[in-house]
N, C-alpha and C positions, 0 to 999 in steps of 0.2 A: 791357475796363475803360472807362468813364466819364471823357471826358478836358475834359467842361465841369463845373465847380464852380457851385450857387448861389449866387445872391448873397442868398438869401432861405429861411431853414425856420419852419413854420409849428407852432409845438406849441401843441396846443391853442386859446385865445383870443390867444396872443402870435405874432408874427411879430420874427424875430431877422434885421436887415438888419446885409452886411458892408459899411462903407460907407468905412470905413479900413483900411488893409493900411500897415505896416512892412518893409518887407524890406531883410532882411540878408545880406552875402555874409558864408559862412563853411562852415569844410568839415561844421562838428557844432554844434547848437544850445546853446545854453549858453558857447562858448567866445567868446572877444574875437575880433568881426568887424572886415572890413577897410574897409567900404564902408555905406551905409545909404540908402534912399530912402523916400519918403513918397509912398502912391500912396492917391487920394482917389477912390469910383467914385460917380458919380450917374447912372442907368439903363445905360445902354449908351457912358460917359461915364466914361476915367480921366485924372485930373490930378495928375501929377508933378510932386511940388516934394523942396525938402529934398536933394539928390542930393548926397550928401557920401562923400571918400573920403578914409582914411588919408593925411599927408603931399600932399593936396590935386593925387592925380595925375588925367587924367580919367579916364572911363568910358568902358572897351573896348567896342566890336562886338560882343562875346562878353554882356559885362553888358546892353548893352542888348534882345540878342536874347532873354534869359532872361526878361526884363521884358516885352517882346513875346510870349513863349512863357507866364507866366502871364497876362496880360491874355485873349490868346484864350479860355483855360481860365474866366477870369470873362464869357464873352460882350462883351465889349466889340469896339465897332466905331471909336471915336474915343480917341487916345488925345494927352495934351498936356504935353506937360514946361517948367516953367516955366523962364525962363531964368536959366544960374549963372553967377558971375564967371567961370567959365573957357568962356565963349560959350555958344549957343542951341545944345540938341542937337534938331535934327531928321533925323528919318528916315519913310518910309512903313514900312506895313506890310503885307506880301505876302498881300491878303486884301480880302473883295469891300469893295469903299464904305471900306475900314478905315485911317486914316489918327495917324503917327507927327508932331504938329507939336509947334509950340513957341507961346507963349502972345503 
């Protein structure tokens, strides 16, 4: 299995770019999520903002790695999470040139 996603299909004369992602923690789609982020990609380039969570707890190692582990799957090699009231999350990312900062 294919474990990089385009960010780009081409049908026909049209080219369909993904260049916004939502994502939601939650165990089943459809149900009330607990967590939400706003992930923005321009080439090999994602920026995180919005990073809001239930009762305003922060965001586990576990959430952040998941966010890490789709990013790779979009080709990205830099990624940036803007900073939230509850401080700057940065982290690297285990991976060539690939880097977890904060804005």
């Amino acid at each position: 299995m294919n474990n990089i996603v385009n960010q780009h299909i081409q049908i026909d004369n049209w080219v369909f770019e993904v260049k916004m992602v939502r994502a939601l923690r939650v165990q089943n789609y459809g149900e009330p999520y607990s967590a939400i982020a706003n992930i923005k990609l321009n080439g090999n380039n994602a920026y995180i903002d919005g990073m809001m969570q239930k009762d305003l707890q922060q965001f586990s190692n576990q959430d952040l790695q998941i966010i890490k582990k789709y990013c790779r799957r979009m080709s990205i090699h830099d990624i940036v999470i803007e900073p939230t009231s509850q401080g700057v999350i940065h982290q690297p990312i285990v991976q060539q040139s690939t880097l977890f900062r904060s804005a």
